[in-house]
N, C-alpha and C positions, 0 to 999 in steps of 0.2 A: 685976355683971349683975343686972337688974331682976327679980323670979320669973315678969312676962310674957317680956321676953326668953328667959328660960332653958327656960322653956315653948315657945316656938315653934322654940326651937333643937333641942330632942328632937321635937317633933314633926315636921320635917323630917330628921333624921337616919333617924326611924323608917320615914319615906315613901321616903328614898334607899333605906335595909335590904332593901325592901319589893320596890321595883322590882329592885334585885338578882341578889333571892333568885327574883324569878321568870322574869327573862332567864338566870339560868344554870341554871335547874331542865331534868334531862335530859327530864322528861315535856312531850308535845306539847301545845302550847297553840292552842284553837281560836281564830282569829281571824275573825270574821264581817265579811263583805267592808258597804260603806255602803249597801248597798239593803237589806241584812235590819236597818239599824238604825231603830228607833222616833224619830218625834218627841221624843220628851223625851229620847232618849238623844243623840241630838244638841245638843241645850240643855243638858243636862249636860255636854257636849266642850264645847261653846262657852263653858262657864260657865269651866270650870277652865281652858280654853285649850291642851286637849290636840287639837283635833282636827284642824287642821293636821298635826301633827306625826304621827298615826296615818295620817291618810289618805295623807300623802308615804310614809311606811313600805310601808303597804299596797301600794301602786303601783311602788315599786321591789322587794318581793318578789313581783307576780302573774306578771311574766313569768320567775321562777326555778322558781315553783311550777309553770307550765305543761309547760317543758319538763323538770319531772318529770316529770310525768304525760301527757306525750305520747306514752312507749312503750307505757303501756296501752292505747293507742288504734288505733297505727301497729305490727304487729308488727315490720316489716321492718329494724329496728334489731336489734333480736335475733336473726335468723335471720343476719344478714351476719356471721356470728362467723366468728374464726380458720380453724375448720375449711372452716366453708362455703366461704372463698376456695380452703383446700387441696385441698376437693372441684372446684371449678373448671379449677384448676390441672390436675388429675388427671385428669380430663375431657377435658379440651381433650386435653392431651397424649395420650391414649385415641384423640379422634377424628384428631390430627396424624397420629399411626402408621398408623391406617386408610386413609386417603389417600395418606399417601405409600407406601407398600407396593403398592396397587392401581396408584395412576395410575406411582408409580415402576418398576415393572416392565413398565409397557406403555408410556412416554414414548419416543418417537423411535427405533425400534428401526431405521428405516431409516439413521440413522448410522455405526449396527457394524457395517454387512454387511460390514465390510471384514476382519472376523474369521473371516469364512465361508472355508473353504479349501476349493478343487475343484480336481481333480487334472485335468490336460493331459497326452492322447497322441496321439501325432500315427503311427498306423500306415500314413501312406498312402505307397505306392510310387511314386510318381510318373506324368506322362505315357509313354503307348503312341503314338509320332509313327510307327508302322507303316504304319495308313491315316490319313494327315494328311495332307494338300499339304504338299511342304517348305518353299512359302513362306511357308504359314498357321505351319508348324511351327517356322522361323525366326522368326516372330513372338512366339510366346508363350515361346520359351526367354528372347528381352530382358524380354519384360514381367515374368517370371518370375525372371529370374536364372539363368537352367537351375537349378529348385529345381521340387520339387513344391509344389501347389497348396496343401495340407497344412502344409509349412513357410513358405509364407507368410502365411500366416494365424497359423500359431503365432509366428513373430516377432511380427509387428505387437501380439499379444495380451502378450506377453512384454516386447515394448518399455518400459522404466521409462517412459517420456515418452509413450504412447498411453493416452488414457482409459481405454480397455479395463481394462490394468494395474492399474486404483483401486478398479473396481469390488466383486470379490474379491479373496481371494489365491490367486494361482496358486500349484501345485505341477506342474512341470511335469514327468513322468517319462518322454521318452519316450527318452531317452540311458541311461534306466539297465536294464541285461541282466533279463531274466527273467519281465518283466512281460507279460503275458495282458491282453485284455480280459476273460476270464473271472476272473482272477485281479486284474483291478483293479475289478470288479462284487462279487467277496467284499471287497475291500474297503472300497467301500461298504457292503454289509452290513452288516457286524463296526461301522460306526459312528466309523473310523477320520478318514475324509473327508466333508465333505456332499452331494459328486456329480462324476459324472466329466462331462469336455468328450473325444470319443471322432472322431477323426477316422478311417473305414473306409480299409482297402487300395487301394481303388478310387475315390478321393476324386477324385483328377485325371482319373480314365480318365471319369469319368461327364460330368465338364465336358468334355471331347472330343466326347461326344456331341450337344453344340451345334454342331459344327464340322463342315463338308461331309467327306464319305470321297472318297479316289479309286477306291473299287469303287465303292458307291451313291451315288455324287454328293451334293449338297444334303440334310442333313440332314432327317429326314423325324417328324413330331411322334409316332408311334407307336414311334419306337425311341430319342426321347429319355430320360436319366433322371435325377431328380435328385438333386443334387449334396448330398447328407447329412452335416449333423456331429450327430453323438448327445450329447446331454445326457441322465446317466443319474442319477437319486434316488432315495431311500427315503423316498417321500411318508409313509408310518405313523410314521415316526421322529421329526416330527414336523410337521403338517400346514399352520399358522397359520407357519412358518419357513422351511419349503420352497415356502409358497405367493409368501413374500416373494421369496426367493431366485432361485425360478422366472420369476416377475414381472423382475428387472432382467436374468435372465439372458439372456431372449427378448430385451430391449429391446437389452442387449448386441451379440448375434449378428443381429440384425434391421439393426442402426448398424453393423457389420462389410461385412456383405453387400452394404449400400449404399455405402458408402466404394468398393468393391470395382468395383461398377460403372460406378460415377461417375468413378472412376479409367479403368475402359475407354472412357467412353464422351468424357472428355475429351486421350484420349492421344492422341500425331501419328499411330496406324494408323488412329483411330474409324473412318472412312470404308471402310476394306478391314474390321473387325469388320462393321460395320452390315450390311453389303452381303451377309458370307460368313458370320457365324453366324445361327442358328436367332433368329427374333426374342424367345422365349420366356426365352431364357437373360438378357434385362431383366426379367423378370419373377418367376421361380421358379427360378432357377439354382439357389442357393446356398441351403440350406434348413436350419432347426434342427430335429429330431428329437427327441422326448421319449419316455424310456423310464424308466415309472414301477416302481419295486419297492415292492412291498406297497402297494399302492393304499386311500386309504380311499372306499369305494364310499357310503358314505353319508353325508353331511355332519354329523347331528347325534349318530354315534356320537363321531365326532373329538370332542365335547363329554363323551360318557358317562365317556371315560377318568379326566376326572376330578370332573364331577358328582356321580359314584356315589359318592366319597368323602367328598367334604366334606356328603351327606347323611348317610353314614354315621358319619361324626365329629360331627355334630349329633346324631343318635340315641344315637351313644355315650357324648357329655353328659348326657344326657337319664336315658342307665341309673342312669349311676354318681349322676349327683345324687338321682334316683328311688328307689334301693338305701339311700345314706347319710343319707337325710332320712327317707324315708317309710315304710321296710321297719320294723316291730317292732323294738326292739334288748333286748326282755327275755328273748331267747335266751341274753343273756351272761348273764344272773342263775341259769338253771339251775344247780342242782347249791349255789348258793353259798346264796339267801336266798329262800322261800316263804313265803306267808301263806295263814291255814285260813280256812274259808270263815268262823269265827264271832271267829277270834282276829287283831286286829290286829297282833297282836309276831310278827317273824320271826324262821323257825324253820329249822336247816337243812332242805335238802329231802333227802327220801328216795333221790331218785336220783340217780345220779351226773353231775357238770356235764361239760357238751362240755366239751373241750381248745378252747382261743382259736384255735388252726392252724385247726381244723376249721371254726371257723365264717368264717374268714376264708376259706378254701376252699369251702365254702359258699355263700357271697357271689358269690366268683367266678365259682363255676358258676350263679348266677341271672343273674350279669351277660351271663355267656356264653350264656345262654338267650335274653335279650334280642338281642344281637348276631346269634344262630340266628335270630328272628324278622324283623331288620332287613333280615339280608340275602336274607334269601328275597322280599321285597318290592322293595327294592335291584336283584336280579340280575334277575324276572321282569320289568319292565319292560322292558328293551332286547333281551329274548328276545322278548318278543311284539310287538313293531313290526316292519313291514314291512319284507326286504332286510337282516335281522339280520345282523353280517361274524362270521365265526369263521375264524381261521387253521387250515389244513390240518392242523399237528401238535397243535390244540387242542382243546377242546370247552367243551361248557357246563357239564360237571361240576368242569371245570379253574380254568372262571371262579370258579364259585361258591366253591371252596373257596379261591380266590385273593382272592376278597374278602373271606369270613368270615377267611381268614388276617391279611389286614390289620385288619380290626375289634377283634380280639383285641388289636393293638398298640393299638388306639386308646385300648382299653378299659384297659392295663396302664399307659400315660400317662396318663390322666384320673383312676383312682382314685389314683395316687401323688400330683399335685398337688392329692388333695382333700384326704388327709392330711399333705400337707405344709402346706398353704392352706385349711384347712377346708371343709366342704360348703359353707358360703353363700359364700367368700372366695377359692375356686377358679375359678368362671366367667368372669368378666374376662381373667385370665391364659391360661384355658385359649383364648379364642375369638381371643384375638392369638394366640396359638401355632398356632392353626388355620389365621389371614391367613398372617401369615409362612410356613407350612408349604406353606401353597394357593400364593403368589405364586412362592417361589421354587421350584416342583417342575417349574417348566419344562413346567407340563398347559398353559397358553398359549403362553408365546413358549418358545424355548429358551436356556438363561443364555447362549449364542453372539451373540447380538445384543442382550442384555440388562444391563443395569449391572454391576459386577464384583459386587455385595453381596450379589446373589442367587443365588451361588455358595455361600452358606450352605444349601441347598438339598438338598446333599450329605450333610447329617449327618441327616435328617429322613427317617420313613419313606413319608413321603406323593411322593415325589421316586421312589420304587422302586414303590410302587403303584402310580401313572401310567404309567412304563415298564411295570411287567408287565403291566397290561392290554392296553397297546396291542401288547407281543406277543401277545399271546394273544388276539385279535381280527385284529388287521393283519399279522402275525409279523414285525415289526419289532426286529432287534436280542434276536435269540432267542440267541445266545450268549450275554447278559451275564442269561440267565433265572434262572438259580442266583444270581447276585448279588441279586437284588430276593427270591429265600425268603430267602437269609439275613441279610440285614440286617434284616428285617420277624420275622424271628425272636428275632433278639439286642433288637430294642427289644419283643418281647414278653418273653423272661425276666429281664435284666436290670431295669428296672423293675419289674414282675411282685414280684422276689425282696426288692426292698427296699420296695417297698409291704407283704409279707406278715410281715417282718420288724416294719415299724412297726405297724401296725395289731396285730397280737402281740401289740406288748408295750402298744397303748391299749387293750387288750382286758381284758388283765392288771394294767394300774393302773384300771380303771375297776372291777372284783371287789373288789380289794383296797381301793376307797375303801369299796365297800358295806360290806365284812364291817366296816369301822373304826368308818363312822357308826352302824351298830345294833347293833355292840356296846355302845357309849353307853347306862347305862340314864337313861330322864330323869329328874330330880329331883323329888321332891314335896314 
């Protein structure tokens, strides 16, 4: 080899070295795109015959560089992280429950009425054919069957195969010894039944008075009278249920009474009726009666019953997050760690620190101040509106402590799930626990006509709050009045005791962090 040769051979080795050393060097190398290069810097690429070769580089790397640096630009790549769809997720599911809770509890309730049971008695004695024409009297014993008016009606009603039948369920008791109308009206009451279907003694004898006498001849309009079957409810028990109820029950015995007539008036005697009874008896014969127990006389108490709650469970949020966020907590440092007005190091203090019970009792008693404040607001409302109801064995001192009664539960559930859920990580939970608690308490429909689900309804104290007030307003179901204090009581202690418990002992590990960290002296 020539020492030109050998010379150009190192100088190419040194230029491969060269280029190398600087595609594999970790530090970033500026590359200036071909608008910020100079004339001559271009005729030096062109000279050496690099510039092809850069510029194709350049162009296959700007669209990699771009969408680097397109998230500087577009946050939205960044926000769509992991979490955010799990926030989504979480969300949605949040609003799913909301809805179906609300509209699922009120969804078709006219379905179920078939779960509604109403009690059939049939006390009527039958026709008095004394003053009857025997031929007229002969007449209605075929149409009849020789049966009272009373057991016709209760068959057809009884009939598995007559619509009537579908409507409700019957409970028919009039075959069995002992029973009272007074004594199947308590129970109604007691909550047993949703209402009685009550045929009078006189059921038959009053439809006679459509029918000429042979003392006074042709019956005469001031001595007819009509023909009553009583439908008996406890409208306070609940109002939006009975309203239903009431509704198919008219429609019911309205479709009876016409079956009834239409029956006479297409039978082979029409002709001897038409002629021989009272024209009236097409018209208002056969009559339903409604005999309301515990009446609600105002339509927007029926709301109060359980308005006044679930303001009150908002308010009761309101405490406990207001108490555990924003109240002072350097009550706990008493007794453990003070600082002098001029010396930064602490020092014990002089006086002796609360016990952690105490301040947790404490707490309660502000919380319970709040509740005192809520409900005086709460209760004055529906006392100063017009046509206010109070049940006879009740008053407004009975309410008020019936409502702070329940408040107290609210408050004894909400500060346990803040400790359990922290102050900021309890509200969510707590406001579904609220829905769920509001939909299934049976303060709208009653779980009678309502999904089976909402039968959970039972373990929650908002379900017994509803009922007491509406005795204690309507005196609806005032027997089962000691069941609503003390379930409203057990979910005030019970939670109460294991809240007081926790909070104890964060009370007690929160002292014992302090005394640890300033024990620490710091280094210098």
């Amino acid at each position: 080899m020539t020492p030109l040769e050998k010379q150009t051979t190192n100088a190419d080795e040194e230029t491969q070295t060269g280029v190398l050393s600087r595609s594999s060097s970790t530090a970033p190398v500026h590359q200036p795109s071909s608008k910020s290069l100079s004339p001559a810097d271009n005729e030096v690429d062109e000279g050496n015959g690099s510039s092809s070769s850069d510029n194709s580089e350049h162009s296959t790397r700007r669209p990699h560089d771009l969408r680097e640096s397109f998230p500087q630009f577009f946050v939205l790549p960044h926000l769509l992280s992991k979490n955010a769809w799990l926030l989504m997720v979480a969300t949605s599911f949040v609003m799913i429950v909301y809805t179906w809770l609300y509209l699922g509890s009120l969804w078709s309730p006219l379905t179920r009425v078939k779960n509604v049971e109403i009690i059939l008695y049939n006390a009527d004695q039958g026709f008095d054919y004394s003053q009857t024409p025997p031929q007229l009297a002969q007449l209605f014993q075929s149409l009849t069957h020789n049966s009272s008016l009373g057991t016709v009606l209760e068959q057809q009603i009884m009939n598995p195969e007559s619509p009537l039948n579908h409507i409700v369920t019957w409970v028919d008791k009039t075959n069995e010894p002992g029973w009272t109308r007074e004594s199947l009206v308590d129970h109604v009451l007691d909550g047993k039944t949703w209402g009685l279907l009550y045929f009078p003694a006189n059921f038959s004898n009053n439809f006679l008075t459509y029918a000429p006498s042979m003392t006074t001849g042709p019956a005469k309009t001031e001595n007819l009278k009509i023909v009553d079957m009583e439908y008996i409810f406890d409208q306070g028990r609940s109002y939006a249920t009975q309203s239903i109820i009431e509704k198919y029950m008219s429609k019911a015995m309205e479709s009876m009474s016409r079956t009834i007539e239409k029956g006479l008036l297409t039978s082979p005697v029409n002709q001897t009726l038409l002629t021989t009874m009272h024209p009236l008896i097409w018209v208002q014969a056969i009559h339903l009666t409604e005999t309301i127990l515990n009446p609600v006389l105002v339509y927007g108490q029926n709301f109060a019953t359980y308005v006044v709650f679930i303001v009150l469970y908002i308010g009761s949020m309101l405490a406990v997050y207001s108490i555990c966020k924003y109240l002072p907590n350097t009550i706990e440092t008493i007794g453990v760690l003070t600082f002098g007005p001029h010396d930064p190091t602490p020092k014990r203090a002089a006086i002796p620190k609360f016990p952690a019970l105490r301040i947790v009792l404490a707490r309660n008693t502000v919380a319970m101040m709040f509740s005192l404040l809520h409900t005086i607001f709460i209760w004055m409302v529906p006392q100063v509106l017009p046509n206010h109801q109070m049940s006879e064995k009740y008053n407004a001192g009975i309410a008020f402590a019936f409502i702070w009664f329940v408040g107290l539960s609210f408050l004894s559930i909400l500060f346990l799930l803040s400790h359990l859920l922290t102050v900021d990580g309890f509200q969510g939970p707590a406001t579904m626990l609220m829905i769920l608690m509001f939909t299934s308490s049976g303060g709208i429909l009653d779980w009678i006509i309502m999904p089976g689900f909402f039968r959970v309804g039972v373990a929650f104290p908002f379900t017994y709050a509803v009922r007491g007030l509406r005795t204690i307003y309507f005196g609806s179901l005032q027997d089962k009045m000691w069941i609503n204090w003390l379930v409203i009581l057990a979910w005030i202690i019970v939670p109460g005791l294991i809240t007081m418990f926790l909070a104890r002992s964060e009370i007690r590990l929160r002292r014992e962090n302090l005394r640890r960290t300033h024990s620490i002296q710091p280094q210098v």
